[in-house]
C-alpha positions, 0 to 999 in steps of 0.5 A: 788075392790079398791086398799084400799080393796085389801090390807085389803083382803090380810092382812086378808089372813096373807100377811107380805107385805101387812101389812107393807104397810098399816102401812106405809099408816097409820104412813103417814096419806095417802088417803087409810088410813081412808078406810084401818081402816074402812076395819079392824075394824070388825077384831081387839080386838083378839090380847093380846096386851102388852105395854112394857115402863120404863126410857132409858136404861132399856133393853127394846128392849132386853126384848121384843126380848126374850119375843118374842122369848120364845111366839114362844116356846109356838106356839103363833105368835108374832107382835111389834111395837116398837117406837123410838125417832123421827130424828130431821132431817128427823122425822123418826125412829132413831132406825131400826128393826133389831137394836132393835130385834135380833133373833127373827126377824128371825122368819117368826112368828114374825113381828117387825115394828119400827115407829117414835113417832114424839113427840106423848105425850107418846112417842106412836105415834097414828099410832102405836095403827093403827099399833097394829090393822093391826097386829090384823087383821094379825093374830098375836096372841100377840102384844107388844108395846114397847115406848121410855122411856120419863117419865111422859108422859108414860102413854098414853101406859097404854090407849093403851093395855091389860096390862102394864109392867114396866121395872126398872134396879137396878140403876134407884133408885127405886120405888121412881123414878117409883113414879116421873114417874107416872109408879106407877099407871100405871104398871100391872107388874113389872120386874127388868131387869139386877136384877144381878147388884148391889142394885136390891135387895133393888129395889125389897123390895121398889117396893114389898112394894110400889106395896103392895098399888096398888088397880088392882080390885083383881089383886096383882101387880107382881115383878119379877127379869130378865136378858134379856141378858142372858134369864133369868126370860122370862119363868117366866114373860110369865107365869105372862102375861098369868096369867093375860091375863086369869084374865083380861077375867073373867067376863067382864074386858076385855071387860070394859077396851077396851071399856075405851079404845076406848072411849079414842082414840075417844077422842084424834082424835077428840082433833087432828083433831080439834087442826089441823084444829083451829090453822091452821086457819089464823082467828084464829091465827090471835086472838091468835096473838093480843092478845099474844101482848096484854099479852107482853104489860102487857095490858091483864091477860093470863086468859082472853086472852085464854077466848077471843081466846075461844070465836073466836073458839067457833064462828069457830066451828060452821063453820067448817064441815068435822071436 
C-alpha cells in the first residue's frame, strides 16, 4: 500500500496526526497530494460547512472559538480552518492555532488547522477547501472556515461552504460598509459582534431593513446581536445555523448548491493550472514582453496587445498536454 493510501486509511479511522499531515501535503502541493484528494473524495459532503468572514477586527476568531465550543455542548464534532494573512517573509501563517482558538483547542473533539492564504482572492487559499475535505473525511460533524477579512474579495468564501455568516461590529458603519464590501449578497446570516458598544442598535435597523431586500429562495436572512467575548447570542446563532442547515436539506438545496459548488472549484484549478503553465512559458512571455514595449511606446493600444498575447496561447494550448 502506498504511503498516500495508508494516510487516507487512517484519516478514515479518525487519526488527528494523519490528518494534519495530509493538510500539509495539500497546503505544499506535494506529490501524494493529488492522490490523497482522489482517495478522499468518495468521503466528503457529510460535514456542514460554515464560512465565517467580515472586516478586520470583527471578533472573528472569538466567535468561532465560542461556536465551537457551545457545537460541542450539543455533541457535534467540530473542524476549523482558519485562514491568516500570508508572512511576507516566509509566506506562512502569521497567526498560530493556539493564538486564534482559546479553549476549545483543548477539546480533543475539536480540531483547529491555521493555513496561509498566500494571497489567494478571498483571502481563502485553495488548499483551505482540500483542508475542508480532509476533516470531512475525519469525521467532523461541522467545519467552519473562518478568512482574513479583506473586502471585496470575501466572496470566494460564499462558493466555498454550506452558508455564510457575516460577522459586522457597531463601529463598522453599517450596512452601508457591508454593501461596499459585497457581504451583502453573499451573507445567509448576520451577527453584530461586540452588540454592546455604542451604535449597535442603529447597525441592526440598517441591516434589518437592508436584509428585508434579500431574495435567499424563502430564506429571511437573520440578524443577530452577540458578544462573543462574554458568550453571549452563541446559543442563539447556533440554533440560526441549525435552522438553515435543515432548510438548505428540503427538497434538493443542498444538493443544487454543492453541485454550483463543484463546478466552481473545477473551474478556478483549470484557470490556475493554466495560468501556471502560460505565464511560465518563456514563448509566451516572450510575446507578453514585446508587446508590453510596443504599449509604453505608444505604438500599440492595450486592446490589441492582449488580442495578440491571445493569439500566442491559443497556439500554446494546442501543445500543452498534462494541463
Amino acid at each position: 500500500m502506498s504511503r498516500s493510501a495508508q494516510l487516507v486509511e487512517r484519516i478514515l479511522q479518525g487519526d488527528r496526526r494523519a490528518a494534519a499531515r495530509a493538510i500539509s501535503l495539500l497546503e505544499n502541493h506535494a506529490p501524494e497530494a493529488r492522490a490523497i484528494a482522489e482517495g478522499l473524495a468518495g468521503h466528503r459532503g457529510k460535514s456542514f460547512r460554515v464560512g465565517i468572514t467580515g472586516p478586520p477586527g470583527a471578533g472573528k476568531s472569538t466567535l468561532v472559538d465560542g461556536l465551537a465550543r457551545e457545537l460541542r455542548k450539543r455533541d457535534r464534532t467540530v473542524g476549523v480552518v482558519a485562514v491568516d494573512p500570508s508572512s511576507p517573509f516566509s509566506g506562512g501563517a502569521l497567526l498560530g492555532d493556539r493564538v486564534r482558538m482559546g479553549r476549545a483547542l483543548e477539546d480533543p473533539g475539536v480540531f483547529v488547522r491555521s493555513m496561509a492564504s498566500r494571497g489567494t482572492m478571498g483571502g481563502l487559499a485553495r488548499s483551505a477547501q482540500e483542508a475542508a475535505d480532509v476533516l470531512d473525511a475525519l469525521g467532523k460533524d461541522w467545519v467552519i472556515l473562518e478568512t482574513v477579512g479583506v473586502g471585496q474579495s470575501e466572496l470566494a468564501v460564499a462558493a466555498a461552504c454550506d452558508v455564510t455568516v457575516v460577522v459586522l461590529v457597531p463601529e463598522a458603519g453599517g450596512a452601508v460598509q457591508a454593501m461596499k464590501a459585497g457581504l451583502m449578497e453573499i451573507a445567509d446570516l448576520f451577527v453584530v459582534n461586540k452588540s454592546d458598544r455604542p451604535g449597535a442598535d442603529e447597525m441592526l435597523a440598517q441591516l434589518r431593513e437592508t436584509a428585508h431586500y434579500l431574495d435567499r429562495e424563502g430564506w429571511k436572512v437573520p440578524i443577530l446581536k452577540v458578544i462573543a467575548i462574554q458568550e453571549q447570542g452563541l446559543e442563539a446563532l447556533l440554533d440560526r445555523l441549525e435552522s438553515y442547515h435543515a432548510w438548505l436539506q428540503e427538497g434538493e438545496r443542498l444538493e443544487e448548491k454543492r453541485l454550483r459548488q463543484a463546478a466552481l472549484r473545477i473551474r478556478d484549478l483549470v484557470r490556475a493550472r493554466l495560468e501556471e503553465r502560460l505565464w511560465l512559458d518563456p514563448e509566451v512571455d516572450a510575446v507578453v514582453q514585446e508587446n508590453a514595449r510596443h504599449v509604453l511606446a505608444g505604438q500599440l493600444a492595450v486592446h490589441q496587445a492582449a488580442i495578440n498575447v491571445w493569439g500566442t496561447v491559443r497556439e500554446r494550448l494546442t501543445e500543452l498536454e498534462g494541463i
